[in-house]
C-alpha positions as CSV (number, residue, x, y, z in Angstrom):
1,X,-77.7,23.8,70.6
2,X,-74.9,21.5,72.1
3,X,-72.0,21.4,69.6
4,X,-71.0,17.2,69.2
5,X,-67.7,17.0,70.3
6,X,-66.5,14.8,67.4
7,X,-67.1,17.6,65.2
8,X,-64.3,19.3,66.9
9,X,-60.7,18.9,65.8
10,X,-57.6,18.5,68.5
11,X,-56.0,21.6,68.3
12,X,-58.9,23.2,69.2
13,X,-58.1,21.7,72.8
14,X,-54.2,21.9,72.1
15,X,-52.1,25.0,74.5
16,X,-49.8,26.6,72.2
17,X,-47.5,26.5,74.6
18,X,-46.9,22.6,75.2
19,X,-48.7,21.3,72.5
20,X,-50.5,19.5,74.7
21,X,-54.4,18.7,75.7
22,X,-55.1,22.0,78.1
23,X,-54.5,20.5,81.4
24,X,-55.8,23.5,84.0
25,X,-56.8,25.7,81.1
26,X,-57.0,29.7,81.6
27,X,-58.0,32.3,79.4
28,X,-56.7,35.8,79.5
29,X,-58.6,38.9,78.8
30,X,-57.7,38.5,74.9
31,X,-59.5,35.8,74.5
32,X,-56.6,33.5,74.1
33,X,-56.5,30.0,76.1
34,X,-53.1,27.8,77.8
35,X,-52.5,25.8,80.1
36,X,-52.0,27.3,84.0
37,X,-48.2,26.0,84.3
38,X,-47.2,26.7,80.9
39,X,-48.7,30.5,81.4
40,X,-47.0,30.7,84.9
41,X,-43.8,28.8,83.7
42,X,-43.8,31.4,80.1
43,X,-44.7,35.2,82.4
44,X,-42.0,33.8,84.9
45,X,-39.2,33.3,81.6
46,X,-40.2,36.5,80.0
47,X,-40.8,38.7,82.8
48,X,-43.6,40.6,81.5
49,X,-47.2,39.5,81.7
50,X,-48.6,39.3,78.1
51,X,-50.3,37.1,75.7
52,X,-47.9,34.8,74.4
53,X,-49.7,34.5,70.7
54,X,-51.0,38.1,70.1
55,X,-48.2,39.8,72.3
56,X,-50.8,41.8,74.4
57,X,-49.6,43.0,77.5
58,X,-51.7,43.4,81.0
59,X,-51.8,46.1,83.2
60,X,-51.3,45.4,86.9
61,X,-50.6,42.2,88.4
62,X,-53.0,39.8,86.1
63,X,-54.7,36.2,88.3
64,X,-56.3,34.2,86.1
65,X,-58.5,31.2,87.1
66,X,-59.2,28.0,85.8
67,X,-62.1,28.5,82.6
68,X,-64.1,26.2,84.3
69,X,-66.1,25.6,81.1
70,X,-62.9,24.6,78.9
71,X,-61.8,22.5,81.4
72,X,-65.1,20.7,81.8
73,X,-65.4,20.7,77.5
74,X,-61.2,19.5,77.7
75,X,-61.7,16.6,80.1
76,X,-64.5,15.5,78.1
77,X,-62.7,15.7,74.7
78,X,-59.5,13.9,76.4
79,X,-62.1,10.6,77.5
80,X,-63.9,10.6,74.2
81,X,-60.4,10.9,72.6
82,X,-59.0,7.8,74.7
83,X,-61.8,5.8,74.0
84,X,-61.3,6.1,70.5
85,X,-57.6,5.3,70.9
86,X,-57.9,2.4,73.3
87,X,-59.5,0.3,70.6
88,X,-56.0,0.8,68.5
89,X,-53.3,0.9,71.3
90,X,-52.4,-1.4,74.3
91,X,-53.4,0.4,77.6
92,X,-49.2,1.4,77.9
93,X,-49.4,3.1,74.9
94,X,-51.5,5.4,76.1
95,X,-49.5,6.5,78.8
96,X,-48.0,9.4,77.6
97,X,-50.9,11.8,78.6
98,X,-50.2,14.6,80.9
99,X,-51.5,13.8,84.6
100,X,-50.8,16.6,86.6
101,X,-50.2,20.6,86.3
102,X,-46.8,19.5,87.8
103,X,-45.9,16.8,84.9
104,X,-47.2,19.5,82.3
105,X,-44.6,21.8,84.4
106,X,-41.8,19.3,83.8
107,X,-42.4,18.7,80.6
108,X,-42.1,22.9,79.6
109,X,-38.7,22.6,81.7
110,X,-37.2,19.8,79.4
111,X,-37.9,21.8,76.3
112,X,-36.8,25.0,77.7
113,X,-33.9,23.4,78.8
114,X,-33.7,21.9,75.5
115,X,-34.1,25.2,73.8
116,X,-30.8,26.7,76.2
117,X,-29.1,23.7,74.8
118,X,-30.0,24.1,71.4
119,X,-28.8,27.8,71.2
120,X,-25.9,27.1,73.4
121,X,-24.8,24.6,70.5
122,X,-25.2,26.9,67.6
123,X,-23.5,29.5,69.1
124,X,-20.7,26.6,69.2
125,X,-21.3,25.7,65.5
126,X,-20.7,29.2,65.0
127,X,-17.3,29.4,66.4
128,X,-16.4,26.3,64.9
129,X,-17.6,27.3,61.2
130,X,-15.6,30.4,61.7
131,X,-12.4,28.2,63.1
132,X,-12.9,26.3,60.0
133,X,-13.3,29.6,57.5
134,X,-9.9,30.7,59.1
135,X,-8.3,27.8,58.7
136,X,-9.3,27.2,55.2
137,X,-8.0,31.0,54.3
138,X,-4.8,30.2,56.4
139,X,-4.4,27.2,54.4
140,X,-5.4,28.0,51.3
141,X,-3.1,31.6,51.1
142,X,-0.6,29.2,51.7
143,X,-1.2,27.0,48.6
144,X,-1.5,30.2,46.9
145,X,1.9,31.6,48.2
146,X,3.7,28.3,47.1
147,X,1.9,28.0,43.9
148,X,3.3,31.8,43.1
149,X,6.4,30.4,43.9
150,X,6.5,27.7,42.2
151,X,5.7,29.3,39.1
152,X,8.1,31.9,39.6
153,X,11.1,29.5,40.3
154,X,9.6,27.9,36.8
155,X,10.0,31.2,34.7
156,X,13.7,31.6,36.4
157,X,14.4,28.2,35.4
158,X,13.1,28.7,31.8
159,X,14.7,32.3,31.6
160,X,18.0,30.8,32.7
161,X,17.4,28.2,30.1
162,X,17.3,30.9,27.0
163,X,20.2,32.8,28.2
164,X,22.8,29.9,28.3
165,X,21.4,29.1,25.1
166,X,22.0,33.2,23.9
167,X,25.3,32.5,25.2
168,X,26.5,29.4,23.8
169,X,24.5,30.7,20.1
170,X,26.7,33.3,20.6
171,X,29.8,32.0,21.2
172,X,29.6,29.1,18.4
173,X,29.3,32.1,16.1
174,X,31.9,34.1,16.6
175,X,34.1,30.4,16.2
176,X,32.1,30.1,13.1
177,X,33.0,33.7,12.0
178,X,36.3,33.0,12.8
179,X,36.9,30.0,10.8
180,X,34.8,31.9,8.2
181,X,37.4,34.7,8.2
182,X,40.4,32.6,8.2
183,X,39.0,30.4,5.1
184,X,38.7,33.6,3.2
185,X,42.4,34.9,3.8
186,X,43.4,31.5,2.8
187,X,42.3,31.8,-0.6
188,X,43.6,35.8,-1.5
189,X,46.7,35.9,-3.8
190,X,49.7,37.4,-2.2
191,X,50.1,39.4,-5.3
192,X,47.2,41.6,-3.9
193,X,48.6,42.3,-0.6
194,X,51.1,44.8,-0.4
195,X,54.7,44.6,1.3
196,X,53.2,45.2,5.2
197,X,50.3,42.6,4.7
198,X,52.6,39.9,3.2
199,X,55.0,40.3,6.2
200,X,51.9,40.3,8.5
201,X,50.2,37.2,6.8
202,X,53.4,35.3,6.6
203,X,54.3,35.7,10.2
204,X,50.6,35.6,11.5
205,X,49.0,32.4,9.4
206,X,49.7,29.1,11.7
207,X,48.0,26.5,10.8
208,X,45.0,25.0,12.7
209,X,42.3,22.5,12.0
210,X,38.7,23.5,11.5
211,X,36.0,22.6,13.8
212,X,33.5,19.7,12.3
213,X,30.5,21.9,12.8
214,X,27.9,19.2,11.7
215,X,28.0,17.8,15.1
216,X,27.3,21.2,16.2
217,X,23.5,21.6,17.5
218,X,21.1,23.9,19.2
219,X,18.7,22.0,21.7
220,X,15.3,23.9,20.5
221,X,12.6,22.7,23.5
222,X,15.2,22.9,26.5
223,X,12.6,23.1,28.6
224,X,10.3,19.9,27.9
225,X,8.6,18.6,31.0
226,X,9.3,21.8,33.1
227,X,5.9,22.4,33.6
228,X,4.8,19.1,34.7
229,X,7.9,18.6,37.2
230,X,5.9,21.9,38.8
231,X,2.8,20.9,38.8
232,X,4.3,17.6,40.3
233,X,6.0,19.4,42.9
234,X,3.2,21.7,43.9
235,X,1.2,18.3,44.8
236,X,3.6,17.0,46.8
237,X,2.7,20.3,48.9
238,X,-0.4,20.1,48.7
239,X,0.0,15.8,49.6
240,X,1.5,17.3,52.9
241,X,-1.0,19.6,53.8
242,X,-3.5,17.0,53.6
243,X,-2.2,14.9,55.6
244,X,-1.4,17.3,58.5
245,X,-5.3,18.4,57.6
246,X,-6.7,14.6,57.8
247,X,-4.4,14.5,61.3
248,X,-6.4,17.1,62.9
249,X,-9.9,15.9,61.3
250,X,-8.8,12.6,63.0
251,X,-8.4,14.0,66.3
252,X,-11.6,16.7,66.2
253,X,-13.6,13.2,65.3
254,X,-13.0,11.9,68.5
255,X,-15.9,12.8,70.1
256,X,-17.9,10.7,67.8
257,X,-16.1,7.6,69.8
258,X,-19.0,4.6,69.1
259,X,-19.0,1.9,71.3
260,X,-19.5,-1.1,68.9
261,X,-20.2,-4.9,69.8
262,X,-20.4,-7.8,67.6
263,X,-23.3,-9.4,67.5
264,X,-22.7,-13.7,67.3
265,X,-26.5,-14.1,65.8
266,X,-25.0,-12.8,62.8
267,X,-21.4,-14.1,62.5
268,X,-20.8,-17.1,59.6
269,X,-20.6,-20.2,61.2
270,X,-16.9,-20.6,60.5
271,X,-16.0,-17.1,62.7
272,X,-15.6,-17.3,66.6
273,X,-16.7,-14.1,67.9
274,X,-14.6,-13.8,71.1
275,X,-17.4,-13.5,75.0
276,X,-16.4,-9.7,75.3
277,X,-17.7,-9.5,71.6
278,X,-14.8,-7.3,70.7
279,X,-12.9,-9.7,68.6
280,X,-13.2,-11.9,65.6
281,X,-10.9,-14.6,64.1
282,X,-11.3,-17.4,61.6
283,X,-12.3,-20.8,63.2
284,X,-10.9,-22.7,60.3
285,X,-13.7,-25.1,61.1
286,X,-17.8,-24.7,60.8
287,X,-18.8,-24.2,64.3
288,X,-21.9,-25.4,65.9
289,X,-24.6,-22.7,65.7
290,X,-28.3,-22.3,65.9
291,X,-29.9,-21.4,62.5
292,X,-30.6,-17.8,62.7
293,X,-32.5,-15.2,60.0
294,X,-29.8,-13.2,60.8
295,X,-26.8,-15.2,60.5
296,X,-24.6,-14.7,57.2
297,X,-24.8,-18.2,55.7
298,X,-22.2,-17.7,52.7
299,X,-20.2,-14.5,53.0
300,X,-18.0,-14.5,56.0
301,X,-18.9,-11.9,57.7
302,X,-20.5,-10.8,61.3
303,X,-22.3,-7.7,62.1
304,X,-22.1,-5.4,65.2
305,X,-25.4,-5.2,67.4
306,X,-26.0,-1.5,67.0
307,X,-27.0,0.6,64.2
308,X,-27.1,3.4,63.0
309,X,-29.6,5.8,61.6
310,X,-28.9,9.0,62.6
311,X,-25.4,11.5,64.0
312,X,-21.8,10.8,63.6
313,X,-20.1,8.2,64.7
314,X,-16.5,6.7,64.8
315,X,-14.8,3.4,65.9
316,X,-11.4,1.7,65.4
317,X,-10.4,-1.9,64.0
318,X,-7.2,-3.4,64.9
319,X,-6.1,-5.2,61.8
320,X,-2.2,-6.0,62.9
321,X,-0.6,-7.6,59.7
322,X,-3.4,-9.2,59.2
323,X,-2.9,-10.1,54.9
324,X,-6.7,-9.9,54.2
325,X,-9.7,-8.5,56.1
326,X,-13.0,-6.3,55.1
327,X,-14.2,-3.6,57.3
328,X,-17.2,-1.1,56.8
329,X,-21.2,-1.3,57.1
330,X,-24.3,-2.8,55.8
331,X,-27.5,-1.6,55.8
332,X,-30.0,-3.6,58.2
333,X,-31.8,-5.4,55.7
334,X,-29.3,-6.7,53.8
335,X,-29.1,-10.5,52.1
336,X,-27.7,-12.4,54.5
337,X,-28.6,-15.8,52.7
338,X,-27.2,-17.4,49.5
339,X,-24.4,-16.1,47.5
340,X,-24.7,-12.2,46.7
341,X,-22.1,-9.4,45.3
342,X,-20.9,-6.8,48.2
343,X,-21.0,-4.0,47.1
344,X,-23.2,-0.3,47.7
345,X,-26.3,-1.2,45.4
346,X,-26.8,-4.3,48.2
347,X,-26.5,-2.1,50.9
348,X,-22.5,-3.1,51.6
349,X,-19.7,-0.1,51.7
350,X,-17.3,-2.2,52.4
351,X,-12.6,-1.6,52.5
352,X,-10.7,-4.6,51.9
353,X,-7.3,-5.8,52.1
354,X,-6.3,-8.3,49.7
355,X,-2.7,-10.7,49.4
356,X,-1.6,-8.4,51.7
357,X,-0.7,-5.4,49.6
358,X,-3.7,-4.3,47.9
359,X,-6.6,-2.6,49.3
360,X,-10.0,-2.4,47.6
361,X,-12.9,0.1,47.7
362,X,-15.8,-2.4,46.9
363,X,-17.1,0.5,43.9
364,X,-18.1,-0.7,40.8
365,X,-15.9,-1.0,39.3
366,X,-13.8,-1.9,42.4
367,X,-11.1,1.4,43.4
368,X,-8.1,-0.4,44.1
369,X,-4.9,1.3,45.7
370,X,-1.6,1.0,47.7
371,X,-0.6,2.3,51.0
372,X,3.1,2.9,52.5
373,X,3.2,2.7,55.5
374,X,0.1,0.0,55.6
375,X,-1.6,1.1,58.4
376,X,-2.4,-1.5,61.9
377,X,-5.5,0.3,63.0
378,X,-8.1,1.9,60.5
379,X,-10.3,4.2,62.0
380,X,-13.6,4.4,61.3
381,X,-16.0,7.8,60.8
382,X,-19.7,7.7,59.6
383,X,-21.9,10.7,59.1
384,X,-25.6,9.1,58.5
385,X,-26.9,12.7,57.4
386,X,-23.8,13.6,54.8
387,X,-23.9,10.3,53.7
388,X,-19.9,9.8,53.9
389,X,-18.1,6.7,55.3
390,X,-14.4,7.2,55.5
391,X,-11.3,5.2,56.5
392,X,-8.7,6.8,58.3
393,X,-4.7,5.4,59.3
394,X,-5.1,5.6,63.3
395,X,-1.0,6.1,64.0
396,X,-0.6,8.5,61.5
397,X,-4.2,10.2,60.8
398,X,-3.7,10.0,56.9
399,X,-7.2,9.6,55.6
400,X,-7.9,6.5,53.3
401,X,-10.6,6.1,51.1
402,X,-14.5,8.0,51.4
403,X,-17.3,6.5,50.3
404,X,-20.6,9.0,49.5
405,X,-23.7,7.8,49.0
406,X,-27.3,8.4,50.5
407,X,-27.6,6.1,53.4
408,X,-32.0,5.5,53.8
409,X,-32.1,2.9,56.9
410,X,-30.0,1.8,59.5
411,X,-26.7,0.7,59.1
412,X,-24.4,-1.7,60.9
413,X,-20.9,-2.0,61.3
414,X,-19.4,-5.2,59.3
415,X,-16.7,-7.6,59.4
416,X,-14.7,-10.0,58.1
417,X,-10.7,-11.3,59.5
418,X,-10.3,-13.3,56.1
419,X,-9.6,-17.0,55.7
420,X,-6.2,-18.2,57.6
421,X,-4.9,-19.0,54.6
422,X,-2.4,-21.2,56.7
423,X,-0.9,-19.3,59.3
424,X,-0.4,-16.2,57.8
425,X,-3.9,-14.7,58.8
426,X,-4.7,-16.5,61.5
427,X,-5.2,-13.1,64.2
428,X,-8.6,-11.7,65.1
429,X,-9.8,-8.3,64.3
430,X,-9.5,-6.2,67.4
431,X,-12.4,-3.7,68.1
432,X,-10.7,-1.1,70.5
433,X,-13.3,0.2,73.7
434,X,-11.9,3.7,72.8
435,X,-10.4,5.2,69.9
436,X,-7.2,6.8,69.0
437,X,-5.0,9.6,70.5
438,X,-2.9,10.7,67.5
């Protein structure tokens, strides 16, 4: 009895080889069925002529034809299957079938090839994991070896401390003994001394004024704040070894370089977004622009036109000495309309610079902060899968702020040069074509 082909899943017409609908199908003497090219393509890779799923291996040079039967039962399958599909998908979406043995060839080539690439990469991310478990043992027996130091030049310190304090205790009491002594022989009748200790007395006593000991006192906690001074010290180390560490983080992100655009269908009405769409000023007008969904209506801001969803990816704003600006991302779907708060539970991570002098992580509550120098160009690094978004000082690779989060759609970066307020902020935000060389 004929078996309907509708009853009949997919994979019972898939090669396990491509994944594919058997184009050319063969079956080897263990029962087991592929494609022709993807057997040919897999006994030429391995050099040996078995069975790719049950491993069985053929004596003798092995031809194999063409099952005529499961090709005939495979190109039925395939026009049912079509048929089915064509009433859900556009005639190019259905494109993407297999034509030939030789586009079933190619298509084994790009994912072996893909495969070489694959392993050729982790055998990179294991030399750079090891780089990175060096460098983290180089660095942190380092720490180690100043923090033993510092703590040893704080027991010296202390220890030094006690023994001038042994020293000077022991000096004020032989003074005090003295004057103790003399006070005494002050107040013995010479009738009680004989002939040799009235001469000596007599020629020996010169009067001298006592000491005011009340003034006289021992410091008992010399060594208040000691401690902390270390601890203080030891982070000023550790301050430096960050920032030759965020240096080199800096430089390894550079092959993350983004090429970013603004996009004008998003920018407020009062920003000009420059024809090269790599700067952005500040109008100081409302421009003439068509209504757009998304156009920022109320926040100045303007988008880039990619986004991201996926990778790493890094690109640099020049801010100049600009006195206010905001630089970061926003998800895709984000308010554009109406008055709203920026800030991460709207989809904004978002750095600002504010009067000038003070920068703001848009948190809640807001992180604010100081930075000496303040830098001209901020580099910027996202990493969609850690969810991290971090600022970086381009001249001097000193690492900013990092925002972490779990980032669920595709995100954009965002702008904003700030009002002019008069002249003082009147220069665009630069985005450079490539980023820094520190």
């Amino acid at each position: 009895m004929e078996i309907p082909l509708g009853s009949l899943s997919e994979r019972h017409f898939l090669c396990s080889l491509c994944e594919q609908i058997f184009s050319h199908p063969v079956t080897t003497p263990c029962g087991h069925s592929f494609c022709k090219a993807c057997l040919r393509v897999y006994w030429s890779r391995s050099g040996t002529d078995e069975c790719p799923l049950c491993r069985r291996a053929f004596s003798g040079k092995l031809r194999v034809s063409v099952n005529r039967t499961l090709a005939d039962v495979t190109d039925r399958f395939r026009k049912t299957r079509l048929v089915a599909k064509s009433t859900f998908f556009s005639t190019d979406e259905l494109q993407d079938e297999p034509k030939s043995p030789g586009e079933v060839e190619r298509m084994i080539s790009e994912r072996v090839q893909k495969i070489d690439k694959l392993r050729e990469s982790l055998k990179i991310l294991k030399s750079t994991s090891l780089r990175e478990v060096q460098e983290s043992q180089r660095v942190f027996s380092l720490l180690l070896s100043e923090l033993e130091k510092s703590h040893k030049a704080l027991v010296t310190a202390v220890e030094q401390k006690q023994r001038e304090a042994e020293k000077r205790v022991e000096r004020l009491v032989k003074d005090l003994e003295r004057e103790i002594l003399e006070l005494q022989n002050e107040h013995i009748s010479p009738e009680h001394l004989n002939d040799m200790e009235r001469l000596k007395k007599s020629l020996s006593h010169i009067p001298r004024p006592m000491r005011d000991w009340s003034k006289v006192t021992l410091e008992t906690d010399p060594c208040v704040g000691f401690t902390r001074q270390a601890v203080v010290d030891f982070m000023d180390i550790i301050t430096v070894e960050a920032k030759r560490l965020s240096k080199t983080e800096l430089r390894r992100l550079q092959k993350y370089s983004a090429d970013v655009n603004l996009n004008p269908q998003t920018a407020h009405a009062y920003l000009y977004v420059s024809e090269n769409r790599k700067e952005v000023r500040h109008a100081n007008k409302r421009q003439e622009v068509p209504e757009n969904p998304k156009r920022f209506d109320r926040v100045i801001n303007v988008m880039s036109k990619e986004a991201f969803r996926r990778g790493r990816h890094l690109w640099e704003v020049e801010v100049g000495d600009k006195t206010d600006w905001d630089l970061g991302v926003g998800k895709q779907s984000v308010n554009r309309k109406g008055k709203f708060t920026v800030c991460p539970s709207n989809g904004f991570w978002v750095l600002s610079l504010r009067n000038g002098t003070q920068y703001v992580a848009n948190t809640v509550p807001p992180t604010f902060f100081s930075l000496t120098p303040m830098p001209k160009k901020l580099s910027i690094y996202l990493d969609c899968e850690e969810g991290r978004l971090s600022f970086y000082c381009s001249d001097t690779g000193t690492h900013i702020y990092t925002f972490k989060d779990a980032f669920t759609e595709k995100l954009h970066p965002l702008f904003s040069p700030g009002r002019p307020h008069g002249e003082r902020n009147c220069t665009p935000l630069v985005i450079n074509s490539s980023c820094c060389s520190i």
